[in-house]
C-alpha positions in Angstrom: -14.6 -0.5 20.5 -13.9 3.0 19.7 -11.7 3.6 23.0 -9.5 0.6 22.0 -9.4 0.4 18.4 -9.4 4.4 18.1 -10.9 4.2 14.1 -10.2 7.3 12.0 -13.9 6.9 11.2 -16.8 5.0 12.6 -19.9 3.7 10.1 -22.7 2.2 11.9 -24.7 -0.3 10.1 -28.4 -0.6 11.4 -30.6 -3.4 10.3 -33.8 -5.3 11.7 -35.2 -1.6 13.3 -38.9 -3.0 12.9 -37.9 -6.1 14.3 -36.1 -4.6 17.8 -39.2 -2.5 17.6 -41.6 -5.1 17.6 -39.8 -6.2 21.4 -39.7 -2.7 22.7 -36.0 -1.8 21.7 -35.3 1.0 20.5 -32.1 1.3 17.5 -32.9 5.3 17.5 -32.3 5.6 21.0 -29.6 4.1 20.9 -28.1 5.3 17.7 -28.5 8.7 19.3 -27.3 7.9 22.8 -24.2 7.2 21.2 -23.8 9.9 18.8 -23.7 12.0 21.9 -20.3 10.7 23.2 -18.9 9.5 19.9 -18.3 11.1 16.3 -20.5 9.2 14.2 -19.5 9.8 10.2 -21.5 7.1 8.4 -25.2 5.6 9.3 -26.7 3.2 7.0 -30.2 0.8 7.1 -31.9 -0.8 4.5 -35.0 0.6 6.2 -36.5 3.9 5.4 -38.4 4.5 8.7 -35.3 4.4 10.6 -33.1 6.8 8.5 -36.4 8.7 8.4 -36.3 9.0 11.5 -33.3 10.1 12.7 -32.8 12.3 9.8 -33.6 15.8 11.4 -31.3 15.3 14.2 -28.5 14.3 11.9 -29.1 17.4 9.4 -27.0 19.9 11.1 -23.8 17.1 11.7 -21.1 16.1 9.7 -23.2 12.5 9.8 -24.3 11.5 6.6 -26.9 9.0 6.2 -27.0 6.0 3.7 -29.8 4.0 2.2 -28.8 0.4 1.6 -29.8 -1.5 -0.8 -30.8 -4.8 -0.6 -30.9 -7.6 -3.5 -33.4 -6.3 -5.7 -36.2 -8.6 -5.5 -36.2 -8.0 -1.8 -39.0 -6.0 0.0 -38.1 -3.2 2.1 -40.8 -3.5 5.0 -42.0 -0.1 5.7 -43.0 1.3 2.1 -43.8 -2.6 0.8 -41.9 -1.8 -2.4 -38.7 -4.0 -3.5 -35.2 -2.5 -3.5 -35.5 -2.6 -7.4 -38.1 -0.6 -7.6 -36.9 2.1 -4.8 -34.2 2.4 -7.2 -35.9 3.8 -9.8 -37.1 7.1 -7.3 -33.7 8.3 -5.7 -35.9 11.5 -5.5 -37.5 10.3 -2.9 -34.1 8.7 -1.0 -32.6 12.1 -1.0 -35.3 13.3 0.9 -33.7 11.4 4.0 -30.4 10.2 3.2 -27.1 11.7 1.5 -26.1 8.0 -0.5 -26.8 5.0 -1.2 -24.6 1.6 -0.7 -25.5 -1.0 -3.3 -24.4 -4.4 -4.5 -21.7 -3.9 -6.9 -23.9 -5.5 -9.2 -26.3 -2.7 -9.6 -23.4 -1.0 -11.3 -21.7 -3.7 -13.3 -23.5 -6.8 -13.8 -22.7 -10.2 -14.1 -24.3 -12.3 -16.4 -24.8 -16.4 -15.8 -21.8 -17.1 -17.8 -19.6 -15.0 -14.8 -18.5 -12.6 -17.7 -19.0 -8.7 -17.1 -22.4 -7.1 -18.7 -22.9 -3.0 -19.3 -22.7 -0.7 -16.9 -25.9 0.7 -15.6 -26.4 4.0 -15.2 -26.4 3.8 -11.0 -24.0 5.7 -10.3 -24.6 8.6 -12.8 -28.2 9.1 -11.7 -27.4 9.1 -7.8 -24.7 11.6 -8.0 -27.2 13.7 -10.6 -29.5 14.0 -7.3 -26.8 14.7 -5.1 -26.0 11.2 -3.6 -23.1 9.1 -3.1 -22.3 5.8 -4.2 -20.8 3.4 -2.2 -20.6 -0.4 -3.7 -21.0 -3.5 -1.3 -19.9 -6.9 -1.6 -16.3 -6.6 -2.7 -14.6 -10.2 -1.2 -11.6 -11.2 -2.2 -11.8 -15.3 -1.9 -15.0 -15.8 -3.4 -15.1 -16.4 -7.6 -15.9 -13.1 -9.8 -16.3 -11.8 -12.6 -13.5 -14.1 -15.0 -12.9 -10.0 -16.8 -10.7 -9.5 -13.8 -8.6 -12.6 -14.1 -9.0 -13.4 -10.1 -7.5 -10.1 -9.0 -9.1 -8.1 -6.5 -7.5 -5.3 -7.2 -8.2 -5.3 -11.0 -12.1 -5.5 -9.7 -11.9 -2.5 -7.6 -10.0 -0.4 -10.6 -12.9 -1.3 -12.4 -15.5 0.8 -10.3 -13.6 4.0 -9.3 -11.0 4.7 -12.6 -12.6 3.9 -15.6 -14.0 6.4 -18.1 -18.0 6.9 -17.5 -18.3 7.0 -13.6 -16.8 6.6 -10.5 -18.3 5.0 -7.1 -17.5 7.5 -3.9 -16.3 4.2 -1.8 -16.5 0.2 -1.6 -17.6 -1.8 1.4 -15.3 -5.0 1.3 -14.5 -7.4 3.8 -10.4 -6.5 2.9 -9.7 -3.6 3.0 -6.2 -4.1 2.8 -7.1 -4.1 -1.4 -9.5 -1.4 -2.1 -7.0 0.9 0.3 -4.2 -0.1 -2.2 -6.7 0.6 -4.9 -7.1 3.6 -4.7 -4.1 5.1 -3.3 -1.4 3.1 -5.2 -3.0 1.9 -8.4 -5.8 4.3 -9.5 -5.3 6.7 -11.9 -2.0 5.6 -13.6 -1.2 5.3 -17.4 -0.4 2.6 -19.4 2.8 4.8 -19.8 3.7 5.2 -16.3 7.3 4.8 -14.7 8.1 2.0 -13.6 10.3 0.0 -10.5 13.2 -2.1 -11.9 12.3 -4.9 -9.7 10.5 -7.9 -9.7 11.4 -9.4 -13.1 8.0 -10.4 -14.4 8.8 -13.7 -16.4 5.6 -15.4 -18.1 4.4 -19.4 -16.9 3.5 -20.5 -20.6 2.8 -17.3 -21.5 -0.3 -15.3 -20.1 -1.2 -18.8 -19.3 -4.4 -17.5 -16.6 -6.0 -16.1 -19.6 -5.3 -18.7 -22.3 -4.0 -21.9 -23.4 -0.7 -22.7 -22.1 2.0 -21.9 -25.0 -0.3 -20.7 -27.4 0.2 -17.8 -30.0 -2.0 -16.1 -28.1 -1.2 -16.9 -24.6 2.1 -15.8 -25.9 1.3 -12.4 -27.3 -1.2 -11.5 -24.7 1.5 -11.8 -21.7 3.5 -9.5 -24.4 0.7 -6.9 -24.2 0.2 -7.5 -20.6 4.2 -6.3 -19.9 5.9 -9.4 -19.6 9.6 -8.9 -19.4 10.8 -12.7 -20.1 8.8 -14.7 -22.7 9.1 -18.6 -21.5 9.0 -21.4 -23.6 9.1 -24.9 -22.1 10.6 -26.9 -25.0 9.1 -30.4 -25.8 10.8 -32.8 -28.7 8.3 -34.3 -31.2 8.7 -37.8 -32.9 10.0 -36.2 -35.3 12.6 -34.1 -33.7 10.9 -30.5 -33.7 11.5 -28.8 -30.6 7.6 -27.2 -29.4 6.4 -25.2 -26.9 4.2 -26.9 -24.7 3.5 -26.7 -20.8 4.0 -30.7 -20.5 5.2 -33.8 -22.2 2.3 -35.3 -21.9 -0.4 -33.8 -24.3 -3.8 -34.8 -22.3 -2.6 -31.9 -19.8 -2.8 -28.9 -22.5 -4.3 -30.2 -25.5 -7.8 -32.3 -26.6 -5.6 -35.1 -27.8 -8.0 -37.4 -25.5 -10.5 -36.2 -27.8 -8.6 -36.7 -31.4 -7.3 -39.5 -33.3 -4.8 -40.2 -31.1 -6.5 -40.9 -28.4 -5.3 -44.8 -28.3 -1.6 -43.3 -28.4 -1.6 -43.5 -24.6 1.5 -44.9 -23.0 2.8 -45.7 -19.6 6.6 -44.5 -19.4 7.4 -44.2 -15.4 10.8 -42.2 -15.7 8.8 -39.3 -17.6 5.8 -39.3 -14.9 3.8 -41.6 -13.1 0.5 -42.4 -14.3 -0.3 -42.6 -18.4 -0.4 -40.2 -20.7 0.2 -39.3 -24.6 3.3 -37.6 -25.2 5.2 -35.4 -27.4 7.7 -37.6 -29.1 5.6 -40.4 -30.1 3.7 -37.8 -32.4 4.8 -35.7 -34.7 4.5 -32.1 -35.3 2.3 -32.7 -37.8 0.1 -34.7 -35.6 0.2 -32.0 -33.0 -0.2 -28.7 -34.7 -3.9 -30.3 -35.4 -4.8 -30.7 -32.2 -6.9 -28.1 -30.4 -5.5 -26.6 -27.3 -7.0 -26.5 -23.7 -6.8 -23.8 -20.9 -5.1 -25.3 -17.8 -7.4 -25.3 -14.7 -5.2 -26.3 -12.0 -8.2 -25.5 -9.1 -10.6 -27.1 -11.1 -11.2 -29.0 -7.6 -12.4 -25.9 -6.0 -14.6 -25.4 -8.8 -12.6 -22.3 -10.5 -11.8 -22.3 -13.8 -10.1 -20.0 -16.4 -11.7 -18.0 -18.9 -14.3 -20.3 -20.3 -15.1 -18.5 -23.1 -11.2 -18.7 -24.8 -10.4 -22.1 -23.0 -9.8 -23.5 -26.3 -8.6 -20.5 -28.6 -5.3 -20.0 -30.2 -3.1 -22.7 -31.9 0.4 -24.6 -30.7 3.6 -23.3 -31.6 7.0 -24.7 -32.4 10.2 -23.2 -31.1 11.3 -21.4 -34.2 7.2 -20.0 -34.2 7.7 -18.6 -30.7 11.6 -17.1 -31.3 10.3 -15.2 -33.9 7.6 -13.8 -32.0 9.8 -13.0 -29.1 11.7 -11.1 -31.9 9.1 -8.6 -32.9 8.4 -7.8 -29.5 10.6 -4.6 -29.0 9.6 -4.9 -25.3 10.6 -8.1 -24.0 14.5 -8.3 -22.3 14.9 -12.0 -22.6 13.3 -15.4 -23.2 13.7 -18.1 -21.3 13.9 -21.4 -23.2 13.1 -24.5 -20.1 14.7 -28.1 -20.5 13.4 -30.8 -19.2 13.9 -35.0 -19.4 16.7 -34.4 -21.9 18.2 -37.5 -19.8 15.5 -39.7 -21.5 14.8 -38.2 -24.4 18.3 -39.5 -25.7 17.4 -42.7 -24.9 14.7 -42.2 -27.4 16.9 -40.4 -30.4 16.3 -37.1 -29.5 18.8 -34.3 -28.4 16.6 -31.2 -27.3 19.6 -29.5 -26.4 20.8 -29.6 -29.9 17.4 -29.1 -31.4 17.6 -25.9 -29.2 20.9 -24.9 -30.1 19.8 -24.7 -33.7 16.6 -23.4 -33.4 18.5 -20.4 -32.0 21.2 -20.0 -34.2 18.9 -20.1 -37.4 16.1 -17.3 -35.6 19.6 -15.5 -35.6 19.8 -15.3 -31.8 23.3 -16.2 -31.9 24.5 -12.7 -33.1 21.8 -10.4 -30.5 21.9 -9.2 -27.5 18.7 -8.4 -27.0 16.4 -10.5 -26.4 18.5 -12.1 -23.5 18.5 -16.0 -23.4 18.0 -17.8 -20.3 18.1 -21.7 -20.0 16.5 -23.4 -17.2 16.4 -26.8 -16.2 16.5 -29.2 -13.1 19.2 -31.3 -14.8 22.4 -29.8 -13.8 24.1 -32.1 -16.9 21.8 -30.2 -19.4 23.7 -26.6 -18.1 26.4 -28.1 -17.7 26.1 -28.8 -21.7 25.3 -25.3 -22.7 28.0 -23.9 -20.8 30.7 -25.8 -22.4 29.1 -24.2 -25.6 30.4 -21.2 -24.3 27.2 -19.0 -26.0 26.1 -15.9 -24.1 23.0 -17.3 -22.7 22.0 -17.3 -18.7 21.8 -20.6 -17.4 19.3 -21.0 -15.1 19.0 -23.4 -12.2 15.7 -24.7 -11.0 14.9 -26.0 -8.0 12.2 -28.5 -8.5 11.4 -29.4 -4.0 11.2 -27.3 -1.4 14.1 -26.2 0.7 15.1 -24.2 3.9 19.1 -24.1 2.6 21.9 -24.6 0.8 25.2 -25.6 1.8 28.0 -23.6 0.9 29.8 -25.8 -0.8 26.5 -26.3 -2.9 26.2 -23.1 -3.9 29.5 -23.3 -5.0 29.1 -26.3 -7.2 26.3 -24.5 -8.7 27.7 -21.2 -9.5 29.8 -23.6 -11.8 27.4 -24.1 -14.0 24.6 -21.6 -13.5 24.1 -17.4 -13.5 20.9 -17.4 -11.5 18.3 -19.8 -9.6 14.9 -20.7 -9.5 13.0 -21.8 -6.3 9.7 -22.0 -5.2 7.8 -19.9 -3.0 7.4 -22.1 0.1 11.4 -22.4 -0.1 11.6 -18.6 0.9 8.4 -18.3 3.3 7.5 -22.4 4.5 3.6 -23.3 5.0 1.7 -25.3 7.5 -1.7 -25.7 5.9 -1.5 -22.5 3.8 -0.6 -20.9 7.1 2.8 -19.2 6.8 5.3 -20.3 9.6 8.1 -18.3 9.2 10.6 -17.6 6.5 13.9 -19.0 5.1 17.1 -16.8 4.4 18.4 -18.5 1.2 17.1 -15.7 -0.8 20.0 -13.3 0.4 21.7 -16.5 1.0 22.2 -17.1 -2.8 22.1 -13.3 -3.7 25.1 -12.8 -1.5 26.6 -14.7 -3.9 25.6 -13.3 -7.1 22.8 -15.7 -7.9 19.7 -13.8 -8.8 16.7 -15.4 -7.1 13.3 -16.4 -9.6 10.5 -17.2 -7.4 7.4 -19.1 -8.9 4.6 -20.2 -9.4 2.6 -17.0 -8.7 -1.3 -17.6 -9.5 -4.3 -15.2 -9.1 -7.0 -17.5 -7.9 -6.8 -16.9 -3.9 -6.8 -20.9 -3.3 -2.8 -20.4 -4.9 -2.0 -18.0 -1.7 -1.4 -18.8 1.9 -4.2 -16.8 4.0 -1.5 -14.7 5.6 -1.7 -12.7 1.6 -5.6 -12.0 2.2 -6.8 -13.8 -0.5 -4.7 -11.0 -2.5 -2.3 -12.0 -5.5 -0.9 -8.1 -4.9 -0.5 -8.6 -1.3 1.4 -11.2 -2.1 3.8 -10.5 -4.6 4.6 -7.8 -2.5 5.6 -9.4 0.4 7.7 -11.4 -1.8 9.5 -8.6 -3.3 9.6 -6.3 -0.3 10.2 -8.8 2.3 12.1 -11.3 0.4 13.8 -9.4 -1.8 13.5 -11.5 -4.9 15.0 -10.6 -7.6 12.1 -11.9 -10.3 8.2 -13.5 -10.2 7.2 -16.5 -12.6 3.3 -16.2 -13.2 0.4 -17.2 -15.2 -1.0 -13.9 -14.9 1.7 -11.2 -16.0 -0.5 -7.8 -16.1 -1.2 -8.6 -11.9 2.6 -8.4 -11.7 3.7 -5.5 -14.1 0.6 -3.9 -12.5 2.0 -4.1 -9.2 5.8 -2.5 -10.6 3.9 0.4 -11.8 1.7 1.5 -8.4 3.2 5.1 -7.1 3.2 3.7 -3.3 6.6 1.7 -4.6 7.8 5.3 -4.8 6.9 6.5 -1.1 9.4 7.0 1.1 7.8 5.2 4.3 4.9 2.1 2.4 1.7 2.5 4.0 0.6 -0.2 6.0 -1.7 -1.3 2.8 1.2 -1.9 0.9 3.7 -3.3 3.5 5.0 -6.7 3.4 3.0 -9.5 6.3 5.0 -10.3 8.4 5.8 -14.0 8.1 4.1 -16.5 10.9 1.8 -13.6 12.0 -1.9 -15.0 11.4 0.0 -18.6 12.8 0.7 -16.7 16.0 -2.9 -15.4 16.5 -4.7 -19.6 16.2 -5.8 -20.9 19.1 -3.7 -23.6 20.6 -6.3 -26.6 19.9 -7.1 -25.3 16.4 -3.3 -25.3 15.6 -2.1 -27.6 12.4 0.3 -30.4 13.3 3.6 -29.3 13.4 5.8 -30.6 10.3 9.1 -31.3 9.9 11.7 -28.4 8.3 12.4 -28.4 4.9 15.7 -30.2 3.9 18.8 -28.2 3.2 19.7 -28.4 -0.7 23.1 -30.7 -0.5 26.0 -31.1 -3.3 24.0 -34.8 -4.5 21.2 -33.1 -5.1 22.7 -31.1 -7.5 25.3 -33.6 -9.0 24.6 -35.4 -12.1 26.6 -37.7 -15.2 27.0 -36.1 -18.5 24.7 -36.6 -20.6 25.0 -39.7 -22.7 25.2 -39.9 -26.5 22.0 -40.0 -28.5 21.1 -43.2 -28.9 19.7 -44.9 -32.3 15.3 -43.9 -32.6 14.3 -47.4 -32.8 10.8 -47.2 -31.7 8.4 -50.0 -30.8 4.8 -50.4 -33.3 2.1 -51.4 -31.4 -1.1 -53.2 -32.1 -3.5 -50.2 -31.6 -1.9 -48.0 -33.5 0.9 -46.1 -30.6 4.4 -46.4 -30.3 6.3 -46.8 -27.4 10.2 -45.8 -26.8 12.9 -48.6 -26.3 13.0 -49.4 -22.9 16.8 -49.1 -22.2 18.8 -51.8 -20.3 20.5 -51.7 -16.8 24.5 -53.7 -16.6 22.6 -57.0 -15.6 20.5 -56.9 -19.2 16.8 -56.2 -17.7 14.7 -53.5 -18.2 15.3 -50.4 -16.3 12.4 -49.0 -17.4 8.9 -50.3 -17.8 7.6 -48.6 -21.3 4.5 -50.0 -22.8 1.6 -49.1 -24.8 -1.7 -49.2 -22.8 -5.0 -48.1 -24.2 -6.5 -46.6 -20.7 -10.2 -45.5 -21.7 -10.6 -44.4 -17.8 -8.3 -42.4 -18.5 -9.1 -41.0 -21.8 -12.7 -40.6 -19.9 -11.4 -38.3 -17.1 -9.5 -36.1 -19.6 -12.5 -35.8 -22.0 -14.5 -34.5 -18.8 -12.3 -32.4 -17.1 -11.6 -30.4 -20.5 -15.4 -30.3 -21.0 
């Protein structure tokens, strides 16, 4: 291994000496057989007989010898005392070995509820009797403690910059992270310079920390250096434009849980499947509800911040413009449009409610914060450009692509400033496997289209394994291998984090904080253990893009219903039937599955 690999240091880790003894093998021989041909600069056992033994021959070598600790309720099997208890008599461990290697939760533990407890004193003690301190157990794609928010990096931080005590190295199964730990990220202000590029841009605010589009999910992505604020506007029944991560209530709120509960409707052009939406409630009705953390790998059993999964309260549009406003920090919000096609069908013109929710927060006469619209409807920017405000209209992307014709591009820079596409658009997947990447990214740059790139997530299920289970590694490989222009996240600090790390300022990136090369860990699969290959991703064509203006509001003639809902006019096709089935259906399954998954 050493002749091929060639390792800028070699640790040897030595367990089960009794046991090899036992059947006449001998781990000191044959640590010492290769010491003789090989530099040697780390040799650890969680047995004290062996490092007792060996320790007079290592003395006079740069070797340094490690005791490791084992879970502390474990035995070690020559002294008959558990690794709890050995703890308490590093005296007696110096007398054979230089440091100790222990579970990172002898020095920060976690308690049952997955939240961080004090630090012990570990670390402090050892190096008082001359020891290192190296921590174990640092994996990236296993859950930890919710303090870090699912970044790795953020964990690392914790146990070599913070103010009492710092370990002299981690063990982890990637050390792609604790290498950018320490040399990129350690160490640096709150204050400290930072790049230009990526444009951090919030997902409902710090939305991996807190309700979606809550006063606190807002203000905590604020704190967390969040350059674009987003709102995704939803229309009440009585016309209030809101912030909210859905139409449909049961996805961010306890509505299932409320008074409304039989409010549930069925309305397939707004999504498939029932739900209790905006606009047949009023704001009233809403700003009562209590809000509920969104937990989209709830079916891997990871969840967001337990302990504030319900805190903070709704806001309206005018509530969040005006905290956007005191936020001397922030260079734009980004207000996001969506079913504006139907919700005229209803009585209801977001765009207008939008339009004057602006002009009365006084956003009509400032230039800073900048204004971005998004939407997928092309007739909804179309709408605010004829307006002719000074706003950046924004053109999302809502499938995955591999292209975009030319004369697409073309139809779009009619009507929008900048783009947003997802991140499989830009580097496709093949069961989480990355199998290459696109060129549409300079594609639409080269045409003075800014590219936004979302959704970025922390939890390493979010991440193709090519990005080693590494939210950093990723955004990286986005922004240096890419190119993109801005990142779309629930987790804003991970991002403005990343900005601020002094590698972005090296003249040649270490390998740590290089870009993967796309298709890579595809490459290295053996042939049978391949996925099925899939077809390419379709190229983004002028249909796509085209749509009618949209139509007049129509009259709000809402439907009563026997339970106590309302349901929206179903609008007519030219031959007089339905064109959409609306109806009021009390679903208690599915009532029941939303009162359980936000329990």
């Amino acid at each position: 291994m050493v002749k091929l690999i060639k390792p800028p240091g070699l640790w040897l880790n030595i367990e089960h000496d009794a046991f090899y003894t036992q059947h006449n093998l001998s781990m000191r021989t044959f640590v010492l057989s290769v010491s003789k041909s090989v530099i040697v600069d780390y040799i650890s056992s969680p047995e004290v007989v062996f490092l007792s033994s060996v320790s007079q021959r290592f003395k006079a070598t740069k070797t340094k010898l490690v005791f490791r600790f084992l879970e502390k309720e474990e035995t070690e099997p020559s002294t008959n005392q558990t690794y709890g208890s050995l703890l308490n008599n590093l005296t007696f461990i110096k007398t054979f070995a230089s440091g100790i290697l222990v579970p990172k939760g002898y020095i920060w533990p976690v308690g049952k509820d997955s939240y961080l407890l004090p630090s012990t004193l570990v670390v402090q003690n050892a190096h008082k009797e001359g020891l290192e301190v190296f921590g174990s157990d640092f994996i990236n794609d296993i859950p930890f403690s919710y303090n870090y928010s699912y970044d790795p990096i953020a964990e690392v931080l914790n146990f070599i910059d913070n103010d009492a005590f710092s370990v002299d190295g981690v063990l982890s199964d990637f050390p792609i992270t604790p290498s950018a730990a320490i040399d990129c990220f350690a160490h640096i202000g709150k204050n400290a310079s930072r790049q230009e590029k990526p444009l951090i841009i919030s997902y409902n605010g710090a939305s991996g920390d807190y309700p979606s589009c809550t006063d606190v999910a807002y203000t905590q992505a604020i704190s967390d250096g969040v350059d674009v604020l987003d709102c995704n506007v939803q229309m009440t029944k009585d016309g209030i434009p809101i912030c909210l991560s859905s139409v449909n209530l049961m996805d961010s709120t306890k509505v299932a849980q409320s008074q409304f509960s039989t409010f549930t409707t069925t309305i397939t052009e707004v999504q498939q499947g029932s739900g209790i939406f905006t606009f047949n409630l009023t704001w009233d009705n809403i700003s009562s509800l209590t809000p509920a953390i969104s937990n989209p790998y709830s079916n891997f059993r990871l969840s967001r911040n337990p302990e504030f999964k319900n805190a903070g309260k709704l806001v309206s549009l005018s509530d969040f413009l005006s905290i956007a406003k005191e936020a001397n920090s922030l260079s734009g919000v980004l207000i996001i449009i969506e079913h504006a096609p139907f919700l005229v069908k209803v009585g209801l013109s977001v765009t207008d409610a939008v339009l004057d929710a602006l002009s009365k927060a006084g956003y009509d006469n400032r230039t800073t914060p900048k204004v971005m619209i998004q939407s997928t409807n092309s007739s909804v920017l179309k709408e605010f450009k004829e307006k002719k405000k000074n706003y950046e209209l924004v053109y999302r992307v809502d499938e995955n692509i591999r292209d975009a014709s030319d004369a697409t591009i073309e139809d779009i820079k009619k009507f929008a400033a900048s783009m947003v596409i997802n991140k499989e658009s830009i580097y496709p997947e093949n069961k989480a496997f990355i199998t290459g990447a696109t060129d549409i990214v300079s594609r639409l740059q080269k045409n003075n289209l800014p590219v936004y790139v979302e959704l970025f997530n922390n939890e390493f299920v979010s991440q193709a394994w090519d990005f080693f289970s590494d939210a950093t590694v990723e955004i990286n490989s986005f922004v240096m291998g890419a190119g993109i222009d801005g990142v779309i996240t629930s987790f804003p600090q991970t991002a403005a984090s990343y900005r601020k790390n002094r590698c972005l300022t090296y003249k040649s990136a270490p390998s740590y904080m290089s870009p993967v090369e796309p298709g890579s860990l595809m490459q290295v699969i053996t042939r049978d253990d391949l996925p099925p290959a899939q077809a390419p991703y379709p190229v983004l064509t002028e249909s796509d893009v085209a749509e009618s203006p949209l139509a007049e509001v129509a009259p709000a003639t809402p439907a009563s219903s026997t339970n106590g809902g309302t349901a929206a006019t179903a609008p007519t096709s030219p031959n007089g039937q339905p064109k959409i089935a609306t109806c009021i259906v009390l679903s208690n399954l599915a009532v029941l599955l939303v009162t359980i998954l936000l329990l």
